[in-house]
C-alpha positions as CSV (number, residue, x, y, z in Angstrom):
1,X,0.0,0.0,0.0
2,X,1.6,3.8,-1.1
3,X,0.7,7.0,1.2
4,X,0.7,9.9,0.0
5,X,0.6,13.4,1.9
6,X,0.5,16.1,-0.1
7,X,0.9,19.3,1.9
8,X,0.8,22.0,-0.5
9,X,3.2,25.0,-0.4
10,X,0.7,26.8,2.5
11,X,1.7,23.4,4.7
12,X,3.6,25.8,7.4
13,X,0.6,28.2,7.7
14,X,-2.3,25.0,7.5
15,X,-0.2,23.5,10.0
16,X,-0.1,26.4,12.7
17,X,-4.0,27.0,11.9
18,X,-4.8,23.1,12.6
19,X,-2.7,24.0,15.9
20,X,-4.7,26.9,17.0
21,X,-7.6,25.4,15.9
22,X,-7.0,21.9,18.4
23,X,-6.0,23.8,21.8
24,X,-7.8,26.0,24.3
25,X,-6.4,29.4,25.8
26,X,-7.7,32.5,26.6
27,X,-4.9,34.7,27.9
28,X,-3.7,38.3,26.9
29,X,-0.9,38.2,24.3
30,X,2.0,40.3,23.8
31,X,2.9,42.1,20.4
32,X,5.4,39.5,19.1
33,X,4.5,36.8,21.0
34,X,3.4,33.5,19.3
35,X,0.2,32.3,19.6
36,X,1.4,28.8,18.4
37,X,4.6,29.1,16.2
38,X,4.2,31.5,12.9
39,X,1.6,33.5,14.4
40,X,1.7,36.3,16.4
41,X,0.5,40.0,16.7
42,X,2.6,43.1,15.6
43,X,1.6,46.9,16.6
44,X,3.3,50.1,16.9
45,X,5.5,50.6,19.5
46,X,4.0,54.7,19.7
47,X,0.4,52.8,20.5
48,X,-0.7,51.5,23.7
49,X,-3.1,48.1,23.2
50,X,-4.3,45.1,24.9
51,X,-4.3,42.2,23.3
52,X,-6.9,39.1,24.9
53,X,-7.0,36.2,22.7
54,X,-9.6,33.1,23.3
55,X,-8.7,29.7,21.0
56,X,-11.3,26.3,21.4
57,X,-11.0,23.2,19.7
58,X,-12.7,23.8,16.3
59,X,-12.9,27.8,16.7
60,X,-10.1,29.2,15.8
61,X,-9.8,32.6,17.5
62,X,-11.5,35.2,19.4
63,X,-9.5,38.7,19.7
64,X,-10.2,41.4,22.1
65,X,-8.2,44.7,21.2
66,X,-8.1,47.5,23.8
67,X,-6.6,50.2,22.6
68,X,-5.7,53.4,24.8
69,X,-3.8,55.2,22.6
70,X,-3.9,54.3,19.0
71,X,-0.6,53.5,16.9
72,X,-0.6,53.2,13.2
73,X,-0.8,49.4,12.8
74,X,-2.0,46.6,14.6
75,X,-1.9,43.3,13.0
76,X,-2.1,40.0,13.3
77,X,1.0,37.7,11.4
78,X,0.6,33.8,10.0
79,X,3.7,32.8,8.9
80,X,3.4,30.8,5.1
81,X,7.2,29.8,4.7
82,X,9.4,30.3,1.8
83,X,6.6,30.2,-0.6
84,X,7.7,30.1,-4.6
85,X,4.9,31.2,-6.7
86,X,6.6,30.3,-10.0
87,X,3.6,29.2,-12.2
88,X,1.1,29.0,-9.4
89,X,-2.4,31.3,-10.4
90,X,-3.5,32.3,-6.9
91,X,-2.9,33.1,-3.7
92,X,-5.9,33.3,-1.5
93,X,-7.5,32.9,1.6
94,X,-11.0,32.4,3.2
95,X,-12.4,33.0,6.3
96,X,-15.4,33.4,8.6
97,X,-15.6,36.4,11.3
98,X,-18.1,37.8,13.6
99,X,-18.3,41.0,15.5
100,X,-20.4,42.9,17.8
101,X,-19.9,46.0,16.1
102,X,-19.0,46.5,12.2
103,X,-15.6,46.5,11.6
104,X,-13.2,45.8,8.7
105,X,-9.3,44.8,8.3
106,X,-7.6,44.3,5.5
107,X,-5.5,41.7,4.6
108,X,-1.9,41.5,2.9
109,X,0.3,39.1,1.4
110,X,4.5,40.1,2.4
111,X,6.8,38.8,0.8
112,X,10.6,39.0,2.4
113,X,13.4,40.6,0.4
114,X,16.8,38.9,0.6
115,X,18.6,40.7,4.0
116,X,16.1,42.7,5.3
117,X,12.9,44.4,4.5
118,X,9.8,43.3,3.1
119,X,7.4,44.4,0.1
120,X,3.0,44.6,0.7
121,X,0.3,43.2,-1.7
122,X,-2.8,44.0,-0.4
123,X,-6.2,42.0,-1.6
124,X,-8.6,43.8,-3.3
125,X,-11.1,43.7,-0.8
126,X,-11.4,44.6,2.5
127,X,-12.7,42.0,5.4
128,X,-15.8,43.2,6.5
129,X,-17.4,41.8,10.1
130,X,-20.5,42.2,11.5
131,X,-23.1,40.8,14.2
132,X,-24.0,37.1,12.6
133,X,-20.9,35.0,10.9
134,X,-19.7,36.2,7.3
135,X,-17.7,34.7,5.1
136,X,-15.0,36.5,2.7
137,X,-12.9,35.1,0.1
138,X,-10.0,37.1,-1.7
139,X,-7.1,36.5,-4.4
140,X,-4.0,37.9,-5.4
141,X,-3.3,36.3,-8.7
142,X,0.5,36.5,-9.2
143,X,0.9,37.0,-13.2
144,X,-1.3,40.1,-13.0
145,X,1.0,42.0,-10.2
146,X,5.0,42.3,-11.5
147,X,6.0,44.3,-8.7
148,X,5.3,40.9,-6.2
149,X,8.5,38.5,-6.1
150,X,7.5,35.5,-7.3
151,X,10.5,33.9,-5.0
152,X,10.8,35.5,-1.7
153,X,13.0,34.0,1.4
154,X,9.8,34.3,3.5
155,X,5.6,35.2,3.3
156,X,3.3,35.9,5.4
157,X,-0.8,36.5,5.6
158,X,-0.9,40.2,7.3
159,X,-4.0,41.6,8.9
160,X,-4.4,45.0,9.3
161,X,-7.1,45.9,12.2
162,X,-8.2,49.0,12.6
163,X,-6.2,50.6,15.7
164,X,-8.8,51.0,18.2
165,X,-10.9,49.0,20.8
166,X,-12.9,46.1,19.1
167,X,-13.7,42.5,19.4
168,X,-13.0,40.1,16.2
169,X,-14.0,36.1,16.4
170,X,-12.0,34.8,13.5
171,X,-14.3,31.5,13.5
172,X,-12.3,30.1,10.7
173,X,-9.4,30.6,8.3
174,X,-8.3,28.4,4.9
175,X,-5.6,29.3,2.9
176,X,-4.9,27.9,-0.8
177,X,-2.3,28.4,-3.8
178,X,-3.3,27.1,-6.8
């Protein structure tokens, strides 16, 4: 009998998801500290936020953000690897949210630069949230955006919250590149 496992080149960012996804916590998190490995917040140092973030088995995770004094990001990090997108035609992502009050974020794609420094794709659309579960789904398709390195040393998924107090349940999140 042959096995096969075929992880795909979003393996490293599935695999800290399925992580997330199988423990319990609920415990304020520190900007740069990781959730599970590969994901972790990011804000600006000039800000001053809270961050309390809930995980269940089969939810994925429920974010508090108190913010007393707004910086000029605050985002959450998922760490995809050393992605080549030579002939691949998307890079995408679903997920389902919630919120108490409407919000948006908006997601990114970076892409390391050899030594330091990275480069932003935003996806078209931005990640709307609301009071019952919603589901969004976004592309990037490679071949349409030559400034994006199709070889990069490093990627991550970036979401940008707004910086101020709000409460996000990321219920779910899927990644694919096809």
């Amino acid at each position: 009998m042959i096995h096969n496992l075929h992880l795909g080149p979003e393996a490293d960012a599935s695999h800290a998801l399925a992580l997330l996804r199988a423990m319990g916590m609920d415990a304020p998190v520190e900007p740069g500290q990781h959730l599970v490995p590969g994901l972790f917040f990011s804000c600006d140092p000039d800000g001053e936020v809270r961050i309390q973030c809930r995980s269940r088995p089969d939810h994925l995770l429920d974010i508090t953000l108190d913010v007393a004094r707004p910086g000029r990001w605050l985002a959450l990090h998922l760490a995809l690897g050393p992605v080549d997108l030579t002939g691949k035609e998307a890079v995408g992502f679903i997920c389902k949210s919630q919120s108490p009050v409407t919000t948006t974020f908006q997601p990114c794609l970076r892409s390391g630069r050899e030594g330091e420094g990275f480069t932003d794709q935003f996806f078209r659309k931005s990640v709307l949230t609301f009071g019952h579960p919603g589901l969004h789904l976004d592309t990037i398709l490679p071949e349409t955006i030559p400034s994006m390195p199709v070889r990069a040393p490093w990627r991550e998924l970036v979401f940008f919250f707004r910086p101020e107090t709000s409460h996000i349940d990321l219920q779910d999140l899927r990644l694919f590149i096809i």
